[in-house]
C-alpha positions in Angstrom: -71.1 -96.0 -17.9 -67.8 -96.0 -20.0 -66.1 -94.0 -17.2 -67.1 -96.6 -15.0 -65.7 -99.4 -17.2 -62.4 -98.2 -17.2 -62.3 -97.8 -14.0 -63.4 -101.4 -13.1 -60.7 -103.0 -15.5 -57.9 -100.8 -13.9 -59.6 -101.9 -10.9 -59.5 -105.8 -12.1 -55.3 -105.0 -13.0 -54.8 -103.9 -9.5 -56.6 -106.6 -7.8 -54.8 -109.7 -10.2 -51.7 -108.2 -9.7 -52.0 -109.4 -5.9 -52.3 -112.8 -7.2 -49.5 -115.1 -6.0 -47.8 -115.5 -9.5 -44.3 -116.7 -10.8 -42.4 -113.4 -10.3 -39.3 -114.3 -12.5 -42.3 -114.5 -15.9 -44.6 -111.6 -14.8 -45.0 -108.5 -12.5 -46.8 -105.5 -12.9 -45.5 -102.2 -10.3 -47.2 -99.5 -9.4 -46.5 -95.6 -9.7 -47.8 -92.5 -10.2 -48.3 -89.3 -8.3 -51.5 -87.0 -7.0 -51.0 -83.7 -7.8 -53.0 -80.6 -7.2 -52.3 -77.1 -9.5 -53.4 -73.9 -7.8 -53.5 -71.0 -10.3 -54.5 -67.5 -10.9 -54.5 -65.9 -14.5 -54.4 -62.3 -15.0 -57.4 -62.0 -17.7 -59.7 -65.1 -19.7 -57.4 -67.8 -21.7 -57.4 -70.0 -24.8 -56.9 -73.7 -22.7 -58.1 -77.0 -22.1 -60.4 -78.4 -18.8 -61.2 -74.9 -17.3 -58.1 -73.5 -17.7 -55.5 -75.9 -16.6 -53.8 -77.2 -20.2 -53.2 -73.4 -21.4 -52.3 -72.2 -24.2 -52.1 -68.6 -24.7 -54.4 -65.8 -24.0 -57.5 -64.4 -25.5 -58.1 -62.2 -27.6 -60.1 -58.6 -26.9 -63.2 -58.9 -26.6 -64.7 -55.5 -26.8 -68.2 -54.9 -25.2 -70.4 -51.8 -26.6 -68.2 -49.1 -24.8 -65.0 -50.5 -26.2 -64.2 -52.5 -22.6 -62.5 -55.4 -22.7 -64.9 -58.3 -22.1 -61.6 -60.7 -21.6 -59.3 -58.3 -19.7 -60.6 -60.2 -16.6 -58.8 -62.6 -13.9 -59.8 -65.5 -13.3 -58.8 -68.3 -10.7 -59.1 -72.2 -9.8 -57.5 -75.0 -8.4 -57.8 -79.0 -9.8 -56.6 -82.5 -9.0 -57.0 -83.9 -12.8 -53.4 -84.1 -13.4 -53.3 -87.2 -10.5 -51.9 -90.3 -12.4 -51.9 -94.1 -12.4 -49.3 -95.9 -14.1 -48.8 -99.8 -14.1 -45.5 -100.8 -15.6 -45.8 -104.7 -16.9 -42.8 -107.5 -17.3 -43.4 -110.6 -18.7 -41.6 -114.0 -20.0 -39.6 -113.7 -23.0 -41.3 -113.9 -26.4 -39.7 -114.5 -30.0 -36.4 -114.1 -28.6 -36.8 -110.7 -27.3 -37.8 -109.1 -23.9 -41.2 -108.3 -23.1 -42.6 -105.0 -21.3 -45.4 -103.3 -21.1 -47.7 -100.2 -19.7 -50.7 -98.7 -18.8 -51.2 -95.5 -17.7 -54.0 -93.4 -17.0 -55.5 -89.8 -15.3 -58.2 -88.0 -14.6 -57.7 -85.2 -17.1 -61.1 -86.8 -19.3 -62.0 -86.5 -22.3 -63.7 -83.2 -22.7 -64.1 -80.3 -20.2 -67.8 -82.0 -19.9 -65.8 -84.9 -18.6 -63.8 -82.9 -16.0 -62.2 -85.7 -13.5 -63.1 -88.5 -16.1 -60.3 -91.4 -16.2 -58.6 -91.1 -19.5 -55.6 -93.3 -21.1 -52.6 -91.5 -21.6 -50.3 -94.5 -22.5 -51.1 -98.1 -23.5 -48.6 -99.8 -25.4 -46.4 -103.5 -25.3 -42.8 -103.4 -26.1 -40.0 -106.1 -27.6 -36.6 -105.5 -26.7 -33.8 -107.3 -28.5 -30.2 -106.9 -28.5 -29.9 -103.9 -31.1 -33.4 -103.5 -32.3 -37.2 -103.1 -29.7 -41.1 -102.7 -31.2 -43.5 -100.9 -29.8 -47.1 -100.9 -30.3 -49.6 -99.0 -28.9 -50.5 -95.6 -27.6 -47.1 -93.8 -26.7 -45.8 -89.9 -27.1 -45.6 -89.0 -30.6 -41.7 -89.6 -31.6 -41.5 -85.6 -32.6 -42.0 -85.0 -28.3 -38.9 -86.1 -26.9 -39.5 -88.0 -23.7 -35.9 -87.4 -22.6 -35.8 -83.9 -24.6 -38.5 -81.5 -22.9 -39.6 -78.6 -20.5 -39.5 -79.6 -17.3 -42.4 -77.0 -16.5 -44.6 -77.3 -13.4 -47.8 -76.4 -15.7 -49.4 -79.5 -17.4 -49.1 -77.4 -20.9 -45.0 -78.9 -20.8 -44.4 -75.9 -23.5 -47.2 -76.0 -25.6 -48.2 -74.9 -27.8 -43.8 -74.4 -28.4 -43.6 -78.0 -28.0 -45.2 -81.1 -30.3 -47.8 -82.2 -27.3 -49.3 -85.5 -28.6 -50.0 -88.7 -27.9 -50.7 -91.5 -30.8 -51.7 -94.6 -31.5 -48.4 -96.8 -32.7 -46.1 -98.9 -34.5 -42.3 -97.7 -34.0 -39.4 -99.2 -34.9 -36.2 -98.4 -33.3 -32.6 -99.7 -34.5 -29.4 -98.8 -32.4 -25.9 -98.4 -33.8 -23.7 -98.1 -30.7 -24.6 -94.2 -29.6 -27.0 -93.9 -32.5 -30.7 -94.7 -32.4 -32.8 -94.7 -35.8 -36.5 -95.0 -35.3 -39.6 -95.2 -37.7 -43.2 -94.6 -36.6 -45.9 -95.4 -37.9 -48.8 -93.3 -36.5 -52.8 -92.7 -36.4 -54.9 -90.4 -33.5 -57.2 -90.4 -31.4 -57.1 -87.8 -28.5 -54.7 -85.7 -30.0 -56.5 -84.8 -33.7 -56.7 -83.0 -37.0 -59.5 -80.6 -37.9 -60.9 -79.7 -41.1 -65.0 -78.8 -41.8 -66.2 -81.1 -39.7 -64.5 -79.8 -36.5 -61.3 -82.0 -34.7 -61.6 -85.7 -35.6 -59.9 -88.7 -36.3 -61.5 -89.1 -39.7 -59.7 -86.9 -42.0 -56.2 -88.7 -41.3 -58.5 -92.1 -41.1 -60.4 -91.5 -44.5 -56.6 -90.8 -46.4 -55.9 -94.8 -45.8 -52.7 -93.7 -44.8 -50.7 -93.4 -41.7 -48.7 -90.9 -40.3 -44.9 -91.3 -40.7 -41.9 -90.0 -38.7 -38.5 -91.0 -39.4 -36.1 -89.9 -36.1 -32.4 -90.2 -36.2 -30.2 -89.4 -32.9 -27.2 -89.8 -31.2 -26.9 -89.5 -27.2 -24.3 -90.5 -25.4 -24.9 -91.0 -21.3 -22.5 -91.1 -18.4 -24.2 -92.2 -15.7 -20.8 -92.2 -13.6 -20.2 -88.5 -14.1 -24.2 -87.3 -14.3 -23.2 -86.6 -17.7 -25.5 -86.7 -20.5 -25.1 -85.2 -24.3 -28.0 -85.7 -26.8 -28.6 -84.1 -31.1 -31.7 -85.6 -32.8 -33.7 -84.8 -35.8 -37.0 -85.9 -37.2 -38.9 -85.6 -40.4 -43.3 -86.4 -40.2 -45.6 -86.6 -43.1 -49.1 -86.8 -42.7 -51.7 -87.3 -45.2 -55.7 -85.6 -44.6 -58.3 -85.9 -46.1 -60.7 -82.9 -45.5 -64.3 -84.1 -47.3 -65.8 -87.5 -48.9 -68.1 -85.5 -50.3 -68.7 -81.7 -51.6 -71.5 -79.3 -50.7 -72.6 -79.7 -54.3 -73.0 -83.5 -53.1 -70.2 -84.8 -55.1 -67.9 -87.6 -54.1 -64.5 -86.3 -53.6 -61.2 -87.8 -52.7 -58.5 -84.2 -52.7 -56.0 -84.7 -50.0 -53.4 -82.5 -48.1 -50.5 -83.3 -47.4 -48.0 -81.7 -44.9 -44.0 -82.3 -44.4 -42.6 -81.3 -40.5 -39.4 -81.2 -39.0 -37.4 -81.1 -35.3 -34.0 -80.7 -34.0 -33.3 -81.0 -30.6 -30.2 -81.0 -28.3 -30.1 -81.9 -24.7 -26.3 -81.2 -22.7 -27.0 -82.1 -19.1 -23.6 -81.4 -16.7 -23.6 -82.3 -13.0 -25.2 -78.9 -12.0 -27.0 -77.9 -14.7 -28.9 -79.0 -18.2 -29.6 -77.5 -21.0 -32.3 -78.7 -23.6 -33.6 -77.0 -26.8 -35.4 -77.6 -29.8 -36.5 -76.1 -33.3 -39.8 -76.6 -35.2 -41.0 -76.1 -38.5 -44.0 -77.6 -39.2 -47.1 -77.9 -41.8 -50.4 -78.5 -40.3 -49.6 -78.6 -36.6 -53.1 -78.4 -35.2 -53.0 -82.0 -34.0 -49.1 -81.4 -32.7 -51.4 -78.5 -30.5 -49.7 -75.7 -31.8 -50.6 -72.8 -34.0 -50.9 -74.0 -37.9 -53.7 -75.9 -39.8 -54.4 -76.0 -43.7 -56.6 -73.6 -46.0 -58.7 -74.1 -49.5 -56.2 -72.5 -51.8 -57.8 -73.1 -55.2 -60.9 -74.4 -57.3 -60.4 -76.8 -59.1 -64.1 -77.6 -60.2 -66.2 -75.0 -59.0 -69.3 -76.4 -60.7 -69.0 -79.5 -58.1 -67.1 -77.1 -55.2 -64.1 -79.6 -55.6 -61.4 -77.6 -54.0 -57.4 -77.7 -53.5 -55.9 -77.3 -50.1 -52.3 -76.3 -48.9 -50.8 -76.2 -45.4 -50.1 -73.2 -43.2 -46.7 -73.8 -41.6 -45.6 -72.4 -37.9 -42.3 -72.2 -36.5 -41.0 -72.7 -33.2 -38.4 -72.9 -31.2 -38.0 -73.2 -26.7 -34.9 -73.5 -24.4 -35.1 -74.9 -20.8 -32.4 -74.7 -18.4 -32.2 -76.2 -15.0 -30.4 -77.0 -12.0 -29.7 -80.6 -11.4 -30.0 -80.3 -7.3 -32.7 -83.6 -6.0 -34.1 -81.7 -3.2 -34.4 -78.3 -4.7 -33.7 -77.2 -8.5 -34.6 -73.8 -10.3 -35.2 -73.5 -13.6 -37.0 -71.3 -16.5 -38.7 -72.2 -19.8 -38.3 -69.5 -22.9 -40.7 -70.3 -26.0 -41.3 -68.4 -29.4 -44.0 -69.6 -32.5 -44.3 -67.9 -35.6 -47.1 -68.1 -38.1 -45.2 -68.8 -41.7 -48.8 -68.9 -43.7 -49.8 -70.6 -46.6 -46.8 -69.5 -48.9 -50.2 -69.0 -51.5 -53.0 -67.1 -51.3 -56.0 -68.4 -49.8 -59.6 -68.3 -51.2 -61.5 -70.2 -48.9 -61.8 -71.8 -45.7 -59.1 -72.1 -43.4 -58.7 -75.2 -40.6 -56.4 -74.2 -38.2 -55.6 -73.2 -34.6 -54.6 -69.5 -34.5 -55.3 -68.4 -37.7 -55.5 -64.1 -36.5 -52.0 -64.6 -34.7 -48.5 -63.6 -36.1 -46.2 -64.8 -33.2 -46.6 -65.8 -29.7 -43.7 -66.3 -27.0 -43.2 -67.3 -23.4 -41.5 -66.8 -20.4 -41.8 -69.2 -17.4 -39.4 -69.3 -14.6 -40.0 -71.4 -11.8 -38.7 -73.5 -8.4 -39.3 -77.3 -7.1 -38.7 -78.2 -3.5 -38.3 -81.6 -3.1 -38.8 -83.7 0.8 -39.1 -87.0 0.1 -42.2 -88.2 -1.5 -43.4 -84.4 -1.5 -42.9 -81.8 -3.9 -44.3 -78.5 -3.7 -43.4 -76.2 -6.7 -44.5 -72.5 -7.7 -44.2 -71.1 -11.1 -45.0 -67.9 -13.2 -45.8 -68.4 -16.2 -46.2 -65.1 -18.6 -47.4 -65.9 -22.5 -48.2 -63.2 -25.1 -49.9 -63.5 -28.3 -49.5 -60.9 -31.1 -53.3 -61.1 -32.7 -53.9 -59.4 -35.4 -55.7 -59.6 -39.2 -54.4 -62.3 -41.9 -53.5 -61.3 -45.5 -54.3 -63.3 -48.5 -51.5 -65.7 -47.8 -52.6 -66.4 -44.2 -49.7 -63.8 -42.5 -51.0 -62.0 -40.0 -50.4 -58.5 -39.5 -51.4 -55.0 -38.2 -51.0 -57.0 -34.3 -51.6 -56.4 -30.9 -49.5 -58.0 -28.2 -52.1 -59.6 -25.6 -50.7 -61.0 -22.3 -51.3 -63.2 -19.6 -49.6 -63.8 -16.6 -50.3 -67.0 -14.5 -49.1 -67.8 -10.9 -48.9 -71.5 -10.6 -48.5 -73.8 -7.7 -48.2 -77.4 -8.4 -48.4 -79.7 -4.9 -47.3 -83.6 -6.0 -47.4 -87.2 -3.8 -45.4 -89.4 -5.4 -46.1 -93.4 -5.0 
């Protein structure tokens, strides 16, 4: 029924949108493209919708003879990636330009809702000389729209990369080739987790929003398909894990986490470079390894509890050609699990918590005709899994791998 909904009211966009309408106040244009990945991994894997947002691999999984249960290939191919996008002008309002856009895919919620319309993007925008406001749903300001792997695999460098999306309010000033921006941020597909599972309620219940101050500079010579880019950004986020205690008393402890990027983009009229460095506290919701732990009692008669972060490095390079019909390039990531920096006594809330370091390597090749692309990829991630100490560091690992053959086949409208 919901499904259906959303579908009608894109519907409803598409059909007014053929309305005979002053075209110098409002227009909406279409785009998008339909995409199909074909790919074959070399054993199971830690990913999203069957396989097709991956992570990294699984761990062993040892049967009663001491096989490996996960040491098993696996194959499939899916259209979920196919996207809708409708990019909205309108009349001027409080002196500023207006803009807006709506973009969807069939990507769906949960893997239950396989080939279920989902919003990526939603937001309105105000443009002014020197300053624009944007409110919505938009990337999180930490992933870099013009600042990240060009993969062919949906993943785009996860989990190297911040991958989120977020509900809005961002602020961007610009001083000649400097751009200042403040963000303003809450979630709602992309999420925390804490005992309760992923949710939106633990950053919800803290009353606070997220916050990310950005501060660039990026210069862009369109004459000489020249392009030179350093930025830096600095999130705090604010949970809160539990209203109440297992001993059933009201509590109000929070955790609170402090990240930071820095990213340079060079592109030259053959080739661009792009990179960028992570460190982060509680990166769960960014989808990368990291999450928070119970670190201390505090009132053990009431189980109220302290928490602190678990912190993750990262760092990825991508390099391309700039060619339009055909362009090589290769993706290189590495994550480190930092731990807690104190020893943990409790519970821990976080993606990878038995993994030290992971790293990637992903070439790949796009042939563009026209409209078509068709565009192969390997892709070959490994994951160091291993046993955490008191301070959440892993150690004693094993390096697991994966190798996945991709082929991504695009439309473009």
């Amino acid at each position: 029924m919901k499904k259906g909904l959303l579908l009608l009211v894109f519907s409803s966009i598409i059909a007014a949108s053929t309305i005979a309408q002053d075209s110098k106040s409002f227009g909406i244009k279409f785009s998008g493209f339909v995409k199909t990945d074909i790919y074959w991994d070399s054993r199971q894997t830690i990913a999203a919708r069957e396989g097709h947002f991956l992570l990294y691999p699984a761990n062993e999984r040892l049967d009663a003879d001491g096989n490996d249960i996960n040491a098993k290939a696996n194959f499939n191919m899916l259209s979920i990636q196919t996207r809708l996008r409708g990019t909205i002008t309108g009349p001027d309002a409080l002196g500023a330009k207006t803009s807006g856009v709506i973009e969807g895919a069939f990507f769906g919620h949960t893997s239950g809702d396989i080939n279920g319309f989902r919003l990526r993007h939603a937001f309105v925008k105000l443009s002014w000389e020197k300053t624009s406001l944007l409110v919505g749903q938009y990337w999180h300001p930490a992933f870099v729209t013009y600042c990240f792997p060009g993969t062919v695999s949906f993943n785009t460098g996860a989990p190297f990369v911040p991958f989120t999306r977020n509900p809005q309010l961002r602020v961007t000033q610009k001083l000649g080739k400097f751009n200042l921006m403040l963000t303003a941020l809450t979630q709602v597909d992309f999420t925390s987790t804490g005992p309760e599972g992923p949710g939106r309620q633990y950053l919800r219940n803290s009353a606070v929003p997220a916050l990310n101050f950005r501060f660039e500079y990026r210069n862009v010579n369109t004459a000489d398909n020249k392009e030179f880019l350093i930025g830096a950004s600095v999130n705090f986020k604010m949970l809160t894990p539990r209203l109440v205690s297992d001993s059933n008393y009201k509590t109000t402890k929070t955790v609170s986490s402090f990240s930071e990027t820095f990213y340079v983009k060079l592109k030259l009229p053959k080739v661009t470079f792009k990179l960028q460095g992570v460190y982060a506290q509680d990166a769960y919701n960014w989808t990368m390894i990291g999450g928070y732990a119970v670190e201390s009692m505090s009132d053990p008669l009431k189980d109220f509890v302290n928490y602190t972060p678990v912190s993750t490095a990262s760092g990825w390079l991508d390099v391309h050609s700039n060619g339009k019909k055909w362009q090589v390039g290769v993706l290189a990531g590495y994550a480190q699990n930092l731990g807690a920096g104190k020893d943990i006594i409790g519970p821990t809330y976080q993606r990878g918590d038995n993994i030290a370091y992971l790293y990637r390597i992903s070439p790949r090749f796009i042939y563009n005709s026209g409209k078509f692309r068709i565009a192969p990829e390997i892709e070959y991630t490994v994951a160091a899994y291993g046993k955490a100490d008191n301070e959440g560091i892993v150690k004693d690992t094993k390096e697991i791998g994966n190798l996945r053959f991709l082929l991504g086949v695009y439309f473009f409208f």
